[in-house]
DOTOR-536275 format. One line per 10 residues: number of its first residue (from 1); their letters; for each residue x, y, z of N, C-alpha, C. Coordinates in nm, 4 decimals. Example, Ala and Ser with C-alpha at 12.3 -4.5 7.8 and 13.67 -1.06 7.14 Angstrom:
// residues 2
1) as) 1.3190:-0.5690:0.7800:1.2300:-0.4500:0.7800:1.3200:-0.3300:0.7800; 1.2850:-0.2250:0.7080:1.3670:-0.1060:0.7140:1.2900:0.0030:0.7870 .
END
This chain:
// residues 76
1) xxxxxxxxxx) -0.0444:1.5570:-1.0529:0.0472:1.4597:-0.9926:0.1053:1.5152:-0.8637; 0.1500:1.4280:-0.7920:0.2010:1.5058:-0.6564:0.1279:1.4988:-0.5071; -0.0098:1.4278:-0.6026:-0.1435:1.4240:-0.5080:-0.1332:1.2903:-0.4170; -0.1410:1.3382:-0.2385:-0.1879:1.2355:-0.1857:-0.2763:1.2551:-0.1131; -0.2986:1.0732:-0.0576:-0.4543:1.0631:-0.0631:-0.4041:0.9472:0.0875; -0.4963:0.9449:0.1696:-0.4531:0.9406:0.2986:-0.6098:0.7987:0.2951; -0.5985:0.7005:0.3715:-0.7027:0.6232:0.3378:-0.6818:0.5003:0.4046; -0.8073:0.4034:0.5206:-0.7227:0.3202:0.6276:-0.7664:0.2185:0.5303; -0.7877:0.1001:0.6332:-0.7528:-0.0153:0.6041:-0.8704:-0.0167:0.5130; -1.0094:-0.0403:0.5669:-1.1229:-0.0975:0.5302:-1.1354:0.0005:0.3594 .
11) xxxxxxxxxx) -1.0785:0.0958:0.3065:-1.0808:0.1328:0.1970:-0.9593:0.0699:0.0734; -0.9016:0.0364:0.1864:-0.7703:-0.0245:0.1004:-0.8091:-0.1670:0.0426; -0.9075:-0.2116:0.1405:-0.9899:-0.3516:0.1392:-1.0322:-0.3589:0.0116; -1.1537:-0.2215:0.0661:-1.2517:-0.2419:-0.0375:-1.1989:-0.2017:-0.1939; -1.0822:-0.1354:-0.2142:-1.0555:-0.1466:-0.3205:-0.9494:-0.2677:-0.4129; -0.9025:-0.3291:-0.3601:-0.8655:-0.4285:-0.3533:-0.9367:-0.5594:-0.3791; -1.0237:-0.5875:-0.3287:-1.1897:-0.6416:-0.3475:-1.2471:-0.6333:-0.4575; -1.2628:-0.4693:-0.5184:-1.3349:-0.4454:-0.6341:-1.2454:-0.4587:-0.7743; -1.1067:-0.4619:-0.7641:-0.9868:-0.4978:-0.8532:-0.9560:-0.6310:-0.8618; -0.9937:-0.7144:-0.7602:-0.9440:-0.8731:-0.7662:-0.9034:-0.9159:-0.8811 .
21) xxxxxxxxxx) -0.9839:-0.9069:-0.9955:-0.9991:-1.0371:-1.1222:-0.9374:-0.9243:-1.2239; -0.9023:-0.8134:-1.2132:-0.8479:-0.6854:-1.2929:-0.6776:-0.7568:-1.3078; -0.6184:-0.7582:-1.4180:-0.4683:-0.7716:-1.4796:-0.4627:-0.6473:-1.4944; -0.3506:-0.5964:-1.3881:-0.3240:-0.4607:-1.3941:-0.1242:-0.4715:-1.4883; -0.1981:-0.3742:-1.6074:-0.0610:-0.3525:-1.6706:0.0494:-0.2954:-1.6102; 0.1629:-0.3527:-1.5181:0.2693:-0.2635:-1.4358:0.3335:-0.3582:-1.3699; 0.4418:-0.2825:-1.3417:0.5424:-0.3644:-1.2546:0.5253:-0.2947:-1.1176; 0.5303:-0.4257:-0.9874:0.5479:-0.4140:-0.8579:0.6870:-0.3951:-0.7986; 0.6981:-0.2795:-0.7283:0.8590:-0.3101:-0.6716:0.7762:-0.2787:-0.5374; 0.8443:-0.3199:-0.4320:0.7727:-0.3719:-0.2898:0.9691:-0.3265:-0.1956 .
31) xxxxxxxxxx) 0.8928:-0.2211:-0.0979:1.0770:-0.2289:-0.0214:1.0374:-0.1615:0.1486; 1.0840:-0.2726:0.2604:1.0667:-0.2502:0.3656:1.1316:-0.1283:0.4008; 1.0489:-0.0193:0.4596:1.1170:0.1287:0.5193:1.1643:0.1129:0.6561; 1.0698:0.0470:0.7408:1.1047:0.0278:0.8925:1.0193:-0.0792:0.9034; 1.1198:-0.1463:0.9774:1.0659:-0.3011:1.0264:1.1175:-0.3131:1.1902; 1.0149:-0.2919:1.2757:1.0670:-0.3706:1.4210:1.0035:-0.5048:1.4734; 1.0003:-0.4903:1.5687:0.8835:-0.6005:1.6363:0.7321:-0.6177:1.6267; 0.7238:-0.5115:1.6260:0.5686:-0.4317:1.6208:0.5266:-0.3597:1.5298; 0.6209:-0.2997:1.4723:0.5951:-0.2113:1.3342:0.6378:-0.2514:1.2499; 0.5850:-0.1461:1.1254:0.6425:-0.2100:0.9507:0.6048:-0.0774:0.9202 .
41) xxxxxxxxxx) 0.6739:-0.0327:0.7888:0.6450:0.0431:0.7449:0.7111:-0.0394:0.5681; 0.6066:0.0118:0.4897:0.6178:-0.0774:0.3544:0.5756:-0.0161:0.2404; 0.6804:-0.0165:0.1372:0.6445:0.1050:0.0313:0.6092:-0.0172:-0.1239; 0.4854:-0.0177:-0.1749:0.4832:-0.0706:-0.2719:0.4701:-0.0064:-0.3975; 0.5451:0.0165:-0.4662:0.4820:0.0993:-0.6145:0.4862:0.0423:-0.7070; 0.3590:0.0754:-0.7996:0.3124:0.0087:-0.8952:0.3372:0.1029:-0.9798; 0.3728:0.0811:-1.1084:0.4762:0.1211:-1.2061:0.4107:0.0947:-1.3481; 0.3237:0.1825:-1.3979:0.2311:0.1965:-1.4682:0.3331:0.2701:-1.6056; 0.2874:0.2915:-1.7237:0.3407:0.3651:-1.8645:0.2762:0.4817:-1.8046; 0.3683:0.5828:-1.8200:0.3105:0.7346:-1.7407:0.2841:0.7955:-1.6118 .
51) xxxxxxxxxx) 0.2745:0.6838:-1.5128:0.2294:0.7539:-1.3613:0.3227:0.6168:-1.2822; 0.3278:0.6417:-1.1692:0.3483:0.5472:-1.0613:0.2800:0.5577:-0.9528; 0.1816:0.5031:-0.9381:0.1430:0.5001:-0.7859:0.2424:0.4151:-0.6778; 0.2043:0.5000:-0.5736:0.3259:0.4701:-0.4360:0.2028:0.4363:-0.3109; 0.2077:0.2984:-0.2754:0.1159:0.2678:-0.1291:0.2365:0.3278:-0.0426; 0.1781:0.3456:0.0766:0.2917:0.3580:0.1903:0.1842:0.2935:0.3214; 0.2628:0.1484:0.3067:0.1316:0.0939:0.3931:0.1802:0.0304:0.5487; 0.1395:0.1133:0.6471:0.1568:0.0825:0.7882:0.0600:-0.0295:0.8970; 0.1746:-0.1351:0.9205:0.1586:-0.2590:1.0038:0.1890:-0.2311:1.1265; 0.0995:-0.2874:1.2138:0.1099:-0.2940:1.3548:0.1127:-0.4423:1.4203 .
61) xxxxxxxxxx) 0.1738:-0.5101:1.4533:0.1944:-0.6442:1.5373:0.0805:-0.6482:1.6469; -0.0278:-0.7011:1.6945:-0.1288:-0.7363:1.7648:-0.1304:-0.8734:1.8201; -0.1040:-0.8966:1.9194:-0.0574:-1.0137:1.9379:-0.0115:-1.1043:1.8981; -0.0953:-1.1644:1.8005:0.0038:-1.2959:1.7042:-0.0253:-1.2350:1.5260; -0.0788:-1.1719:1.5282:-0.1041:-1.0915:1.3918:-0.0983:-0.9606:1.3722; -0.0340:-0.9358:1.2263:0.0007:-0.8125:1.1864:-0.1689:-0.7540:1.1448; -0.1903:-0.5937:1.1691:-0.2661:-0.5489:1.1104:-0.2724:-0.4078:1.0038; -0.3120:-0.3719:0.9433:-0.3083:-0.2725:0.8297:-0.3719:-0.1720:0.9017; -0.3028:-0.0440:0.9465:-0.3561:0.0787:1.0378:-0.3737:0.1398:0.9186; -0.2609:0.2003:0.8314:-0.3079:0.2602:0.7786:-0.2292:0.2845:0.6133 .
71) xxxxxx) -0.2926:0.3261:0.5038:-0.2355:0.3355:0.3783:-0.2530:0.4885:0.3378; -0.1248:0.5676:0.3049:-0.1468:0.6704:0.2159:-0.0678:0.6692:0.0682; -0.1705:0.6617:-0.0160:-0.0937:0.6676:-0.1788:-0.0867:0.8113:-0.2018; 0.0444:0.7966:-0.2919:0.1072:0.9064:-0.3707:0.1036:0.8864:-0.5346; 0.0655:0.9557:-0.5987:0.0706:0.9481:-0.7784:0.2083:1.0398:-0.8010; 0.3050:0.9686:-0.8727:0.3555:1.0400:-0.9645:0.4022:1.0255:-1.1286 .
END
């Protein structure tokens, strides 16, 4: 535990993708870290019996749309 794991968008995709139709047993708590014009910074953890995984997932504003630069999860 303790382990992170550093990982951009197109993996965050693809796992996300391969979980779609998966009922994951856990609770979501979701809490904005930094929010400007252009940035986001966004902590979601999923709250499993025994572990919590932690996204820490970074938005960038691109003209009229936000995009996903980058995600690093944390297990604890």
């Amino acid at each position: 535990n303790g382990k992170i794991i550093t990982h951009g968008k197109k993996e965050e995709l693809d796992f996300n993708k391969k979980n779609e139709n998966i009922v994951q047993q856990c609770n979501v708590e979701t809490a904005t870290l930094v929010n400007t014009a252009n940035y986001s910074l966004v902590k979601i953890s999923s709250i499993y019996e025994g572990f919590t995984r932690e996204d820490f997932v970074t938005l960038i504003k691109t003209k009229n749309d936000w995009k996903i630069t980058d995600v690093t999860t944390n297990y604890k």
